[in-house]
N, C-alpha and C positions, 0 to 999 in steps of 0.2 A: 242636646235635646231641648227645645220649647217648646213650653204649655202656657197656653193662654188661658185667662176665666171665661167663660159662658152666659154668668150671670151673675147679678150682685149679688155676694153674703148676705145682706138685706132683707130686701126686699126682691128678691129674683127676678128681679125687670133683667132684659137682655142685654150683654154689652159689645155686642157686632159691632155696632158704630160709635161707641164709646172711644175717649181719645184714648191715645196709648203711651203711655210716661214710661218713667228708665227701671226696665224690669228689676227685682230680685234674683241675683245668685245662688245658685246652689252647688257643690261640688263636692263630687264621691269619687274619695282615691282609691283605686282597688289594682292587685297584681295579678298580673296574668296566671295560670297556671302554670308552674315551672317544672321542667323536665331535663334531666340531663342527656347531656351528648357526650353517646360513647361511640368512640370510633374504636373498631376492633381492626388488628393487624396481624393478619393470617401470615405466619415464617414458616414455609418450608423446612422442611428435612430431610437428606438424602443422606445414604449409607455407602461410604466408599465402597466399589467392586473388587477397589486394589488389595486396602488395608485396613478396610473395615472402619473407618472412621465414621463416626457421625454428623454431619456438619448442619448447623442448621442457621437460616435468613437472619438476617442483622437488621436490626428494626432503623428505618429513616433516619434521617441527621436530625436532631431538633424535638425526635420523640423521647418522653422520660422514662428511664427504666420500671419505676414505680405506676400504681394507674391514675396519680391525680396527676392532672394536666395542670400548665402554667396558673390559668384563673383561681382554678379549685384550691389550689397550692396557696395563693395571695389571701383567699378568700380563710384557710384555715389559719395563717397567719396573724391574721387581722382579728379572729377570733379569740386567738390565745395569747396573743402579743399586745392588743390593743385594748380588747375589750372583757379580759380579762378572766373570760373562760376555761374552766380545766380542759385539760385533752380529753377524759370523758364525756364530759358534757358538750364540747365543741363536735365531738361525732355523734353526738345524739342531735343535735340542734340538724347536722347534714340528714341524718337516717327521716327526722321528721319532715322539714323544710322541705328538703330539695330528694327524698328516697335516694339518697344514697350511703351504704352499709359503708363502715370503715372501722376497720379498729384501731385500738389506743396505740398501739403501737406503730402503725402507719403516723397518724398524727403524727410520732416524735421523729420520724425517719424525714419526714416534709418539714418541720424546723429545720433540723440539721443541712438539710438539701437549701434551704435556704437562709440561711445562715451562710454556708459557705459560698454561695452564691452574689451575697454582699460582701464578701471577704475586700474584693478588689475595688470595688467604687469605695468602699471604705475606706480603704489606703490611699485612696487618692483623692477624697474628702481630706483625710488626715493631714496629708502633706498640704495640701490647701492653706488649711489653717494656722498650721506652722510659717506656711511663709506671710502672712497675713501682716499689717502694718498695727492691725490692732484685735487682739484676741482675749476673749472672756474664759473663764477658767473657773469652775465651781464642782463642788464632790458632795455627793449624799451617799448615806450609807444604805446596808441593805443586807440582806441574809440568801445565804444559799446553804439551805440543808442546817442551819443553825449556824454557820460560819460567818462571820465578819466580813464581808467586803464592801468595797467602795464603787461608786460608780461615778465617774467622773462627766460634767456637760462641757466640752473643748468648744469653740465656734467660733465665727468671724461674720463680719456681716453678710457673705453669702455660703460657708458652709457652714454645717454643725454637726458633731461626731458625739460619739457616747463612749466610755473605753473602761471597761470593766478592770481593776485590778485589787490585789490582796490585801493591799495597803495604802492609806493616805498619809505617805513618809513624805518628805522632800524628794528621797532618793526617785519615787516612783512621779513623782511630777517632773521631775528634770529629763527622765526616759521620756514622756509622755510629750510635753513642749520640744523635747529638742535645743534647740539654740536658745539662747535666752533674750530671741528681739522684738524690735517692736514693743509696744507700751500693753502692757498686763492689764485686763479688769477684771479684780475679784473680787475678794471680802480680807478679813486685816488674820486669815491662818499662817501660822507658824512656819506652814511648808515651804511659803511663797517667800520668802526671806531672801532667796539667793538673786530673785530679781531685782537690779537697780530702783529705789522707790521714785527718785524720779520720772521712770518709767513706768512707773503704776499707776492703776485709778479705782480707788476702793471704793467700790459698789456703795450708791446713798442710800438705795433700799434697806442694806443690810442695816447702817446708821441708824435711820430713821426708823426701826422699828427697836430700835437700842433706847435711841430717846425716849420714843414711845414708851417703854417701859417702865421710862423713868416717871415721865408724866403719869402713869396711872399710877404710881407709889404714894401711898400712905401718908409718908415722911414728908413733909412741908416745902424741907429745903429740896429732896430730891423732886419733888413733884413740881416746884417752880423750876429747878434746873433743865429736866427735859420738856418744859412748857415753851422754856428762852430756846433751847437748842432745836426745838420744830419749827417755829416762829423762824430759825433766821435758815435753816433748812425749806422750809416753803420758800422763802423771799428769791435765792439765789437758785433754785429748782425753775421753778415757774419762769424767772427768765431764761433758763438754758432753754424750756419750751420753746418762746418767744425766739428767739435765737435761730432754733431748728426749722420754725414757719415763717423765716425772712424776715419776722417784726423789729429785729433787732442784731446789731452788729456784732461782732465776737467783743472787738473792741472795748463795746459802752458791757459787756456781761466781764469785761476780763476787769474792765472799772470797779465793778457792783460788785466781784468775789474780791479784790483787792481793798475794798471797806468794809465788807462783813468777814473776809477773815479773823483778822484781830480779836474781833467781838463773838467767833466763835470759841479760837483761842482761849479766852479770858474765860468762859462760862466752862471749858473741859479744865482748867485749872483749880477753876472752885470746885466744881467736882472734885477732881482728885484730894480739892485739903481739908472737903466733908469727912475725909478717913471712913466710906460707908462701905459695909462689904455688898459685891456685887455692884458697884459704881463709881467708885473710885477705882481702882482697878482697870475697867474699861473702858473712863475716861484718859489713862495716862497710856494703855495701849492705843489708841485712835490718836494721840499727842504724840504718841511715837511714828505713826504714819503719817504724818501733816502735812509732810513735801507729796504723799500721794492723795490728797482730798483734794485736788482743785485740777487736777490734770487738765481735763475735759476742757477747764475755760481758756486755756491757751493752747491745745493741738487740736486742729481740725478732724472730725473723724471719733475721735474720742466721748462716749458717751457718759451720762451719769451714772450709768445703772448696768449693773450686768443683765447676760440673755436667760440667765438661768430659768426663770420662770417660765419663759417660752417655747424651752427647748426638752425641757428635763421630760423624761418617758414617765408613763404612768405604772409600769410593773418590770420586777426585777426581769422580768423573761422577755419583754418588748427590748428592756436596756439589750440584751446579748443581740437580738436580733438586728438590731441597729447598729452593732459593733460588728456583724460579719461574722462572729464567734461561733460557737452552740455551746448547750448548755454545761458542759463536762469540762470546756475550757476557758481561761483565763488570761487577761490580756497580759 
């Protein structure tokens, strides 16, 4: 819709023949009124003459036993999975929104329905990832009804799975990986042990926010220790960048982690002979990983960092939904 002026602000002279420069914008987003569609599906019923049976129409292939259809189903999912609403307030948001009545317990029957309904692209996500050349591996914890559980982010550069289980043991990660191939990227837990470390690449992120800690300490020596180990953490980061935007070869970055090795070395050793609790400690476990802090600059494919931050779901009820599960079971 355009509206033109008539006359100056002014002085109300006319502006008919006034020239015409690049109008002002204006823009109002507004939603239609929304209505749902219900298809109703009339099923016959006939009474045998023989034996009295009652037999009654079989609803279409593809219709759902229950009355939310496909959309509406996605739609309450996304409410309670994503965005974090309870099951009662997600069917009040439908009753006001869109007038349509639902009770709480439908809600939890549409989880369930769909949940099992990711059951199988699940599994075939899953296997994806396992056979992967290069796969990232991270766990947060999480509660169900006051209980402990873990929630694991599996992924590869094109799938990513979520897999809910009772324990962050070794035992329950070696069920979960499968075969032990391809090169691991995690963080330096106790679980991941039984993977060759060669084959690993322990997340810089998790590092750098270790240094970090160091650097805002108190303590003089620790606070210069993780100032040096940011300092050569930036240096050899920024070129993998560089690296991944063609500006530079693997080669000249396999150079540049082969000279600041050493020099990171040398700074987790003083660490460790501060004798500081909560930093000596940490520096001699990342000293025990060493053969997996540089993976990345010698296999192709291999990143610095894990996906965890990308991938990980926002609520323990999203995680099941993305596992295929429901909520009563455990992977």
């Amino acid at each position: 819709m355009r509206r033109d002026p008539r006359r100056c602000r002014r002085c109300a002279a006319s502006l008919e023949h006034a020239a015409s420069i690049e109008p002002l914008r204006h823009q109002v987003v507004e939603i239609p009124p929304i209505a749902p569609d219900v298809t109703e599906y009339v099923l016959g019923r006939r009474r045998c003459t023989h034996c009295g049976t009652l037999t009654t129409a079989r609803l279409p292939h593809g219709v759902p036993q229950g009355m939310c259809g496909s959309r509406l189903s996605a739609l309450l999912v996304l409410l309670t999975g994503v965005y974090h609403l309870s099951r009662r307030k997600a069917a009040a948001l439908l009753e006001d929104v869109l007038g349509i009545k639902l009770a709480v317990g439908s809600v939890s029957n549409v989880e369930r329905r769909m949940g099992a309904a990711l059951e199988q692209p699940h599994g075939q996500a899953l296997k994806r990832v396992r056979r992967a050349l290069v796969k990232h591996l991270d766990a947060t914890s999480w509660y169900r009804s006051g209980l402990p559980r873990s929630l694991w982010t599996f992924a590869s550069r094109l799938a990513t799975t979520f897999v809910i289980t009772t324990g962050a043991k070794a035992e329950s990660v070696r069920a979960l990986v499968g075969r032990a191939g391809g090169t691991l990227v995690s963080d330096r837990a106790s679980q991941f042990g039984f993977w060759a470390m060669e084959r690993r690449q322990i997340c810089w992120a998790h590092l750098i926010r270790r240094f970090t800690a160091f650097a805002e300490s108190r303590r003089t020596e620790v606070k210069q220790l993780g100032e040096s180990l940011l300092l050569l953490s930036q240096a050899h980061l920024s070129e993998w960048h560089r690296v991944k935007e063609g500006e530079l070869s693997r080669n000249q970055l396999k150079g540049l982690v082969a000279n600041l090795e050493p020099l990171l070395i040398g700074h987790l050793e003083r660490g460790v002979a501060l004798r500081q609790r909560g930093v000596s400690g940490a520096c001699a476990n990342i000293l025990a990983h060493r053969d997996a802090l540089f993976t990345y600059a010698s296999v192709p494919g291999v990143p610095a960092v894990c996906l965890r931050h990308m991938t990980k779901p926002r609520s323990s009820r999203s995680a099941w939904l993305l596992v295929g599960g429901t909520p009563g079971t455990e992977a």
